[in-house]
N, C-alpha and C positions, 0 to 999 in steps of 0.2 A: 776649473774648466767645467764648464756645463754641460749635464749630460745630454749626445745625440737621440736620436728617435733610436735609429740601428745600428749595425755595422757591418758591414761586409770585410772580405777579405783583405781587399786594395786597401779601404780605408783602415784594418786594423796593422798593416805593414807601414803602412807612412805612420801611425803613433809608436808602432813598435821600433823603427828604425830612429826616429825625433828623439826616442826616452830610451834608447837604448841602454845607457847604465844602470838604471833604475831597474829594467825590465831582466836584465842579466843579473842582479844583485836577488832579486827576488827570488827567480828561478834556482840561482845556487843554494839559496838560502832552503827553500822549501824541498829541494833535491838531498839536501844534507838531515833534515830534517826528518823527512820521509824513510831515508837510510836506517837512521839508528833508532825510529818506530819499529822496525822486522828484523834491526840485525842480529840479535839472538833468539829469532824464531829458528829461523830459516837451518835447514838442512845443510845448503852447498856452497854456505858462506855467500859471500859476494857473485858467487856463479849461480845461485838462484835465481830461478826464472819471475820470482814475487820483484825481486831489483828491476827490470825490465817492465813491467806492469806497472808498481807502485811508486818503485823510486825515482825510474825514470821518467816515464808516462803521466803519472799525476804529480810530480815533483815539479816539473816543466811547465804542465796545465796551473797546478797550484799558484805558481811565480806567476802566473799572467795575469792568471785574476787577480791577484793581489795586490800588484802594479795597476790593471784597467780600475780595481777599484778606488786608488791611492788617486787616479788623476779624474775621476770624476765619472768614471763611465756608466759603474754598476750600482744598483740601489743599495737600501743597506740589509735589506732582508732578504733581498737571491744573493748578496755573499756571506751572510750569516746562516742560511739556509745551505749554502753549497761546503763551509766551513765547517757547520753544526753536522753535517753527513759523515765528511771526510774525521771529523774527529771521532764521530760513533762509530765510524766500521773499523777505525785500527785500535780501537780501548775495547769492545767486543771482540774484536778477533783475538787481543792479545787473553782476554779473558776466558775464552773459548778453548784457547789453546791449555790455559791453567786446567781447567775444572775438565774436561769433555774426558771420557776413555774409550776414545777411537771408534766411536758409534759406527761408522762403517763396515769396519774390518770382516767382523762375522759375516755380512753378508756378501763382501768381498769373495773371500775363502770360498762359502758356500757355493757359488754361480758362478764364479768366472778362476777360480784356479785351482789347475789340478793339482794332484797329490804328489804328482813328480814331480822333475825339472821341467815338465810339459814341455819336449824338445819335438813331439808330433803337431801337436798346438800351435809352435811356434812354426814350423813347415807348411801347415795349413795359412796360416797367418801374413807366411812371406809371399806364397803362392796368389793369393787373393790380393793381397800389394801391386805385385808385380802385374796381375792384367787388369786392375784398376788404374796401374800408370798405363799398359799400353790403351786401354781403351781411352783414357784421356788424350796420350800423344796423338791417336786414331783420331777422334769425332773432337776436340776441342782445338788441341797445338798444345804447344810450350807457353807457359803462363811469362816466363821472363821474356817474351820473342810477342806479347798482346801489343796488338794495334792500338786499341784505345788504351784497356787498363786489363788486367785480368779477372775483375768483377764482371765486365763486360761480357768477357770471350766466354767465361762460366756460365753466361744463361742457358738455364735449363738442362743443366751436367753438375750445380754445385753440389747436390748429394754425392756423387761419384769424388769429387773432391774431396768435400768431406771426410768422406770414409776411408779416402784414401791417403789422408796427414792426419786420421785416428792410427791408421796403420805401421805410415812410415813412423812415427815415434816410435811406439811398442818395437817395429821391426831393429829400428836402428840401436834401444837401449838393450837388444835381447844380444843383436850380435857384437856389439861392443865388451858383454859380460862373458860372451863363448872366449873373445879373442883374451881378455881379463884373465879369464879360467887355465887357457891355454899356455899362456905364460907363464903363470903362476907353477903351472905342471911341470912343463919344461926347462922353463930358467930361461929357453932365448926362443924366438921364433924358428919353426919348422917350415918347411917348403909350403904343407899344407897352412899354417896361420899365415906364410905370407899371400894365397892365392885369396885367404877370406877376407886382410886387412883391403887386399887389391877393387874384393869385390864389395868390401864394405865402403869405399872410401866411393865407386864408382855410382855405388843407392843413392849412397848422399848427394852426392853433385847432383845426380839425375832426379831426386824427387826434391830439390831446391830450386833445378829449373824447371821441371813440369807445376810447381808452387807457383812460382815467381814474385813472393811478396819475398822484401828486401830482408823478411825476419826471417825464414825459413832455414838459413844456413846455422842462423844465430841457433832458433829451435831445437836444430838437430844435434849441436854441441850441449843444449841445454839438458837433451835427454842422455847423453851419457853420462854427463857429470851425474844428474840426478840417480839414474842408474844403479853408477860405481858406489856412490855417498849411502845407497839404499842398502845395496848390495854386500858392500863390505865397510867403511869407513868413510868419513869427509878424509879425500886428498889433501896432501898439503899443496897449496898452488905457488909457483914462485914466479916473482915479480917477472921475467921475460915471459912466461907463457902465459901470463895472459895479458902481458904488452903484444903478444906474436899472434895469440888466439884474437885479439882485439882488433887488430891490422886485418889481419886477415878479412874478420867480416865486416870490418867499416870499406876494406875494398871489396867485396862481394854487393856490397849496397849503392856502391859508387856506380858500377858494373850496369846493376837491374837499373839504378836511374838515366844514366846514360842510352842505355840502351830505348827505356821509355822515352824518352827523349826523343831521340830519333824517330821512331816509332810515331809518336804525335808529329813530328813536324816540326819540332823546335830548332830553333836556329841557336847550337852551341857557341856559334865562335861568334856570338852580340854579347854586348855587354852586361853586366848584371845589372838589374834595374833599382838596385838597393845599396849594393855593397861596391861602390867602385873601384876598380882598380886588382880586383877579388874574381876567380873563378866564377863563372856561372854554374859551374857546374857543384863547387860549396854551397855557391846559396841559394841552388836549388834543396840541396840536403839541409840548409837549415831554416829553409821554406817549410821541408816535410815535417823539422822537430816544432815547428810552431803551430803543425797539424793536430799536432796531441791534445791543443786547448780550442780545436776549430769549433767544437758545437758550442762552447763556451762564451768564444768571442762572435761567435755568430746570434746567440740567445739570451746573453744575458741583459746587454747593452739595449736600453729601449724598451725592457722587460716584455723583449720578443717571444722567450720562453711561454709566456701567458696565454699564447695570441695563435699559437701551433697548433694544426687539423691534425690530430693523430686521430687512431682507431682504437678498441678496444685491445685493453691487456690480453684479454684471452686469447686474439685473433695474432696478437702479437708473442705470447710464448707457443701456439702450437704453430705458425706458418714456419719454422725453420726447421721442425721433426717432420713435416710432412713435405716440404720446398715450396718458395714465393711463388712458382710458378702454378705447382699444383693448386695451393690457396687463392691463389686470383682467380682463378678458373673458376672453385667451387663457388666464390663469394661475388666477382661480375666487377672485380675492379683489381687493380695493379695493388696489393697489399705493400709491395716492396720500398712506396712512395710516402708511405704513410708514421711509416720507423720514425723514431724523435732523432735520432741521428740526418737522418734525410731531409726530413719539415725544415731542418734548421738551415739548412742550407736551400731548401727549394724556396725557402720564405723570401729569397734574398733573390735568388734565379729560379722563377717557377717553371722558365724553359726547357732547366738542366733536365735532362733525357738519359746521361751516361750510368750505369749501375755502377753502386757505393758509396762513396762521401760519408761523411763523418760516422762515427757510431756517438752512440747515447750516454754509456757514462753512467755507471752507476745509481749517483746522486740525481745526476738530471731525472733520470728513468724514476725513482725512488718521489721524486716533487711531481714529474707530469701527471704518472699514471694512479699516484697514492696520495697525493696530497699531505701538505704539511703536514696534518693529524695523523696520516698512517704512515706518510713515507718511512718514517724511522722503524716500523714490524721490516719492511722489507729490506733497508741495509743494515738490520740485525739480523735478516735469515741470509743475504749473502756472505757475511761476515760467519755462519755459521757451517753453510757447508762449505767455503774455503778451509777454515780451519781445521774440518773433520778430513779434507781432504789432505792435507798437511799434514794432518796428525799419521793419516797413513805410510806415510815416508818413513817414520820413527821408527816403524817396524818391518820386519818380514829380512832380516841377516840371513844369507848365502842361499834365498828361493830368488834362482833366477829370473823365472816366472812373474814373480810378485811385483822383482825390483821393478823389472820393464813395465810391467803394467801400470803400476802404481808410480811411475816417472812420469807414463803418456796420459794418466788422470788428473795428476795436480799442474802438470803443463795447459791444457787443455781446461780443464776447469777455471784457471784464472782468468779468463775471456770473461768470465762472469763482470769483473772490472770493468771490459769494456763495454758489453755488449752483451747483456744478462740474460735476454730470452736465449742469445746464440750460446751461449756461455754454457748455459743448463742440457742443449741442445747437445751442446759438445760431448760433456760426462755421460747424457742418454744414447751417444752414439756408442760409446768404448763400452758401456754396458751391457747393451745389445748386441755388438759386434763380439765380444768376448764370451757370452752363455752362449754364441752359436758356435764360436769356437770350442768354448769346453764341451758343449755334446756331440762337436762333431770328434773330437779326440775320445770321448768318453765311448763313441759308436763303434771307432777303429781300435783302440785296445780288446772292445768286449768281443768283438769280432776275432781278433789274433787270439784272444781266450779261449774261444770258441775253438778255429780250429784247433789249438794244441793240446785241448783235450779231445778231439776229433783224432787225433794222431794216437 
């Protein structure tokens, strides 16, 4: 088959739907593949949040190209280029993880954890959660309840979000270890562990709807496994729970799209336009999984990737430490349209107006903004602070403190994958957020010192 100029969306659903076995062989194929590249990295077994990112996310992507490539679509050097990345960042990483000894750590320890349980730390920590969500539910809404999308509703509030799913992880892996602790103590729950299970289960819900991305449920389960795994040992997981933990969030996702759904206007009860005979509302979910490869099928096809108005890297790793908004301002133009996740899609619809669409992708990002010659320095340095962040998890046995924080950093650091200026962005927020946490505990101890020799 000859290759087209482009390919849009529509157009990559009619070859995906045409070559469906092919395009479903692939994807399991590179999804399996992807599997057993990290599965004696990883900390939390299969409950790693790298499974989610790598296995599934680029296992998925991986299988498309590999199919678009098989029928004619992609050149040979942007899938030997997108091929040659993905192989460098998981032989790196795997390397990284051999030789590194935990380059972080020390300065971990140093700025952001105190010498206790840091149980004042973490009161400050929930405190400042908690009116980061109301100030969200105030001046934004509930992100699962957006009109258009929740990128949308977030102009101009996403730092408060931000800081505010830096928060709720840390929040939710700290109180999961109190309830862990508590148990442990007692042998069964007490009146008091059941009011905290009560109030822990109610954060969750409520900062997965004030979220409202379909992963945010997943997120929060992801931080306590990492947590407990940091904390004390990898659980043994047995096959119903997490057939039950799994159900659970495929219906929480079913939920947020249905509800978008409505929300845009869509008409549930029309027929699905691909799959007959089949919910609409499946294959809209499996509309979303073929999102994982959209900057892919949108740029590679036509060697559209080539031909993309982006900005400068620089302009592009500091706009999301300081917000799109604030940077357009300084700079006299919408930065937010310029992201290689966005061009890709705006290349196709230059009318699209909505906030979000696709993110970039490591490799992609690695060829725009670095060029064959150097892309490979920079997916060996993402490759190398994932793994230093990984490496952190290895350590820090029964510090409460550490577990949580060091669950909400390698959660949060893996964005790098998708979306590497944001990514970087992420680890700079919990760092930041955290040394203001430790000297504001470090303020309030020296104080209570204070007075008790005052006494």
């Amino acid at each position: 088959m000859a290759a087209i100029a482009k390919m849009s969306d529509i157009d990559f659903f009619a070859i995906f739907f045409s070559n469906l076995p092919l395009f479903l062989m692939a994807m399991l194929l590179m999804t399996s593949l992807l599997y057993l590249s990290v599965r004696n990295t990883t900390l939390a077994g299969y409950f790693d949040p790298i499974h989610f990112y790598w296995t599934f996310t680029f296992g998925t992507a991986y299988g498309i190209i590999i199919s678009l490539y098989v029928l004619g679509f992609i050149e040979n050097y942007l899938f030997l280029m997108v091929s040659g990345y993905g192989i460098l960042f998981i032989v790196s990483f795997r390397f990284f993880i051999q030789v590194l000894t935990n380059p972080f750590k020390k300065v971990i320890d140093l700025f952001l954890v105190p010498v206790d349980d840091g149980y004042v730390e973490f009161l400050f920590a929930l405190v400042c959660y908690l009116l980061l969500i109301l100030t969200i539910m105030w001046f934004v809404g509930l992100g699962m309840f957006a009109e258009t999308n929740r990128f949308e509703q977030n102009r101009g509030f996403g730092a408060f979000v931000r800081l505010a799913d830096a928060l709720r992880l840390f929040v939710v892996a700290y109180i999961s270890l109190l309830i862990l602790n508590r148990y442990k103590k007692n042998g069964r729950p007490s009146f008091g562990a059941f009011l905290l299970i009560i109030f822990f289960i109610l954060l969750i819900v409520l900062g997965a709807v004030v979220n409202g991305s379909k992963f945010a449920l997943l997120e929060s389960i992801y931080a306590i496994v990492l947590a407990v795994c940091i904390y004390r040992e990898k659980p043994k997981f047995k096959v119903f729970a997490v057939v039950a933990t799994f159900s659970v969030i495929l219906g929480f996702a079913l939920l947020v799209l249905s509800i978008n759904l409505d929300k845009s206007g869509f008409d549930k009860d029309a027929g699905p336009a691909y799959m007959a005979g089949n919910s609409v509302l499946l294959e809209r979910l499996l509309l979303r999984v073929l999102a994982n490869a959209d900057k892919y099928y949108f740029s590679l096809p036509g060697n559209v990737v080539d031909n993309l108005e982006v900005d400068s890297v620089i302009v592009r790793f500091i706009s999301p430490l300081i917000g799109e908004t604030q940077m357009s301002a300084l700079l006299g133009y919408n930065v937010g349209d310029y992201g290689l996740g966005r061009q890709t899609i705006m290349y196709h619809y230059p009318s699209f107006d909505v906030a979000g669409g696709p993110t970039s992708h490591f490799d992609l990002f690695a060829y725009v903004f670095f060029g064959l010659g150097f892309g490979w320095i920079f997916v060996i340095f993402v490759s190398f602070v994932l793994s230093s962040l990984l490496l952190l998890t290895k350590t820090g046995k029964n510090n409460i403190f550490y577990s949580a924080l060091v669950a909400a950093f390698w959660l949060r650091g893996l964005a790098l994958l998708l979306e590497p200026p944001m990514g970087l962005a992420y680890v700079f927020d919990i760092f930041i957020l955290f040394f203001i946490v430790k000297v504001f505990g470090l303020c309030v101890k020296s104080k209570i010192i204070l007075n008790k020799d005052a006494l």
